[in-house]
N, C-alpha and C positions, 0 to 999 in steps of 0.2 A: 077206129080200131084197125090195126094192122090185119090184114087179110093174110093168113098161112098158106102154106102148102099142101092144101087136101087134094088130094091123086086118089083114084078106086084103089081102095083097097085088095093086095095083095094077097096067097095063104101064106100062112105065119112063115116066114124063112129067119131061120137063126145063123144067125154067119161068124165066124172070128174077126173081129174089126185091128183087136191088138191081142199078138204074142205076150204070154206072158213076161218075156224079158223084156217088151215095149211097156208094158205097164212100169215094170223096177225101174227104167230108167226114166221116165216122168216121173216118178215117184221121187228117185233120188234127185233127178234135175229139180224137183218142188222144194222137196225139203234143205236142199244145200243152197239154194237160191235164196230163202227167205234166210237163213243162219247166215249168210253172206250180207245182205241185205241190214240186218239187226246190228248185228255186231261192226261193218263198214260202217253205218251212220253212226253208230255208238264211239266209235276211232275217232271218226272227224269230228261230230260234234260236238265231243266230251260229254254225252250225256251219264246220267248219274247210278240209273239201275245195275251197272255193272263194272266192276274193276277192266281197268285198261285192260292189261295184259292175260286177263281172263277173255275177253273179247277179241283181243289179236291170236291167241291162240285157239281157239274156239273157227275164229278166220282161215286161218293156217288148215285146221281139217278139214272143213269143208271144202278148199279149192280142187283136189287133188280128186276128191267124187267127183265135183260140180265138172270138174274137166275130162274127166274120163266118161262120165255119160253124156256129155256130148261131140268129143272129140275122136271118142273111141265107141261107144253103145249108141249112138245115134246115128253114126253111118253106116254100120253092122246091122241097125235095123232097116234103114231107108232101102238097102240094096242087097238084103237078105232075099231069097225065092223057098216057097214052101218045098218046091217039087223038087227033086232027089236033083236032078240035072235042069238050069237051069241058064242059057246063054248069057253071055256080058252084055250082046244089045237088048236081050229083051229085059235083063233090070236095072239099062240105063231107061229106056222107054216106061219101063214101071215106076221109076224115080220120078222122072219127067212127068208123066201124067199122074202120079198122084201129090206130087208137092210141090211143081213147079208153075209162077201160074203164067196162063198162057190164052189165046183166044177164049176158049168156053169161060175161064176166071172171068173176064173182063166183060163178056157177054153177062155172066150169072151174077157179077159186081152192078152193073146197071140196073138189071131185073130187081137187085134189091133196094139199092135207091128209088122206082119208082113204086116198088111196092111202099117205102116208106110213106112217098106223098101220095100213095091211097089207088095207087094203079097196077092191073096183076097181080098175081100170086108170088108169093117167096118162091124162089127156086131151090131147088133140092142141091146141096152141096153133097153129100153122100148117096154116089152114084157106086150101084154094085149090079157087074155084067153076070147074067148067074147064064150065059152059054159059056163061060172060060172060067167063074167061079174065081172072078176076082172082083176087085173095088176100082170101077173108073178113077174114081178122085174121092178122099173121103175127110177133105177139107173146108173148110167155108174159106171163099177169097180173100176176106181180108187176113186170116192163117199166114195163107202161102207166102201175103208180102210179109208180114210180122219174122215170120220164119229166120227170112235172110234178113232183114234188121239188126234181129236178133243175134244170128249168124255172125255182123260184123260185132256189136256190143259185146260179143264172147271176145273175139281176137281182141277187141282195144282194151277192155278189162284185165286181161292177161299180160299183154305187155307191159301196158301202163302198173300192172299188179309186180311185177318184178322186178323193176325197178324203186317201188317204194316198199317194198319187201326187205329189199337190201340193194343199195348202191352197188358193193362190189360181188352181187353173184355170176358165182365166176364156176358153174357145173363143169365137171373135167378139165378145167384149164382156160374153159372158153369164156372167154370175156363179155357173155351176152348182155349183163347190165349196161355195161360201160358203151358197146354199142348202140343199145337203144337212145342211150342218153347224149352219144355223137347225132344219132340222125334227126332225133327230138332237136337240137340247141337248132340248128339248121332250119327246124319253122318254127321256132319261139322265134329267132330271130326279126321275123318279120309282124308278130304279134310284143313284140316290146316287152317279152317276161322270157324268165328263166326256163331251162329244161323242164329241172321237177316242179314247178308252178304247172305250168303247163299239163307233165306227166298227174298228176293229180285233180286237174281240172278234167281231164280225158275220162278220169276211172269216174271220179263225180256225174260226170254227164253217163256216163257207161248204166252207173248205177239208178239213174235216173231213168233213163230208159225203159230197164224191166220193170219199175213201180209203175211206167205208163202204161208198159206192158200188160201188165198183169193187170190193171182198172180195164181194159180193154178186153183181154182174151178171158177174164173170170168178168168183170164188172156188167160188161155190156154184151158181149157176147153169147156166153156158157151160161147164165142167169135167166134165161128164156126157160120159163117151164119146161117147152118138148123138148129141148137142148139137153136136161138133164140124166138122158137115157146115156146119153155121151160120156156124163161124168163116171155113170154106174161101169161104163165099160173099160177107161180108162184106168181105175182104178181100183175096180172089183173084177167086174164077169168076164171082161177083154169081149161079149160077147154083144153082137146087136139085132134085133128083132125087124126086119126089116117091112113087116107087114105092118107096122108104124112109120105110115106114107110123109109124117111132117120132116122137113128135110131132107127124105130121104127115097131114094126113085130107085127101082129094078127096072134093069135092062133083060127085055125076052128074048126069045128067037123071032116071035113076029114084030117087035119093037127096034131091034137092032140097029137096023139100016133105017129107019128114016131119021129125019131131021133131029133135033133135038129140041124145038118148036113145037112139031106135032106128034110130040111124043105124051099119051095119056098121065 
């Protein structure tokens, strides 16, 4: 049996983990992913539940969410600050520490591989400083890489998405399809296949991705019983009960400055 993260017990602290515009746009980034997701395999595959063009256009509306919450609602959140004034280093330093991963990920990434093979405790990914009344990091590491994975899978699906949208979209005059599919010939070249061979193999792989994705960050992940407090927040309460020690550790004023080792 996997050993958890039981830490003494804290009093009940209830904190905001997500703004409610952080929930909307998971919310919208879930649901346009999966209408993306259905109707892309429906395209390519010709499967039978659903007329083509019901499904490319069905495709068509979702992009334009799916892109705006995260090209536009996702960085609004990352480096959003609650407090009225708010400095640019300190929510470049808030980005960076809660989503970028870095020593502690890497440290807290081994701790859970030997927890796996039966050595140590889980380490607490949702670390919240209550002398500053913010959240260290309130990701699990394998998140933060998934994140920028992720991150590029948006951009290649996009491109490659515009291209087989329309050959010739040409928004204001600008010949951006036609570009893509100059810079595309230039490495098919050395792959022995066409531009849009290629541009369509990309979005395929693209798409493939988030289905790993998503067996990963729902599958194996988020499926963990005491994980589930995550789901309620993410998608209902935005709130988290921090006196529920699995995964989850409070930084004090006498806990602060030591280690992260011998920290209770």
């Amino acid at each position: 049996m996997v050993e958890s993260a039981q830490r003494p017990a804290f009093k009940s602290v209830i904190v905001e983990r997500y703004t409610w515009l952080e929930r909307v746009t998971h919310l919208v980034h879930l649901v346009t992913l999966f209408v993306l997701l259905i109707t892309g395999f429906k395209i390519y595959y010709g499967w039978e539940f659903m007329a083509f063009q019901t499904a490319r256009t069905w495709h068509m509306i979702a992009v334009p969410f799916f892109l705006v919450a995260n090209w536009i609602l996702v960085p609004y959140n990352l480096f959003s600050c609650k407090e009225e004034r708010c400095s640019v280093k300190e929510r470049i330093v808030h980005f960076k520490d809660s989503y970028v991963f870095g020593k502690a990920d890497a440290e807290r990434f081994i701790d859970i591989i030997k927890n796996f093979f039966g050595k140590g405790r889980y380490p607490a990914f949702s670390i919240y400083d209550e002398t500053t009344g913010h959240y260290e990091t309130k990701l699990h590491p394998v998140m933060k890489i998934l994140i920028v994975l992720e991150s590029i899978a948006i951009v290649i699906v996009a491109i490659t998405g515009v291209v087989l949208y329309n050959l010739d979209w040409s928004p204001f005059g600008i010949p951006i399809a036609a570009w893509i599919l100059s810079v595309t010939w230039y490495f098919a070249s050395f792959f022995d296949v066409n531009a849009l061979g290629l541009l369509r193999l990309l979005h395929l792989f693209a798409a493939y991705w988030f289905v790993f994705e998503l067996v990963v960050h729902v599958g194996i992940i988020e499926l963990d019983p005491y994980a589930w407090k995550y789901h309620k927040a993410i998608f209902w309460s935005g709130k988290e009960d921090l006196s529920d020690t699995h995964y989850s550790e409070v930084i004090t004023a006498k806990t602060k400055y030591l280690p992260t080792k011998e920290r209770p």
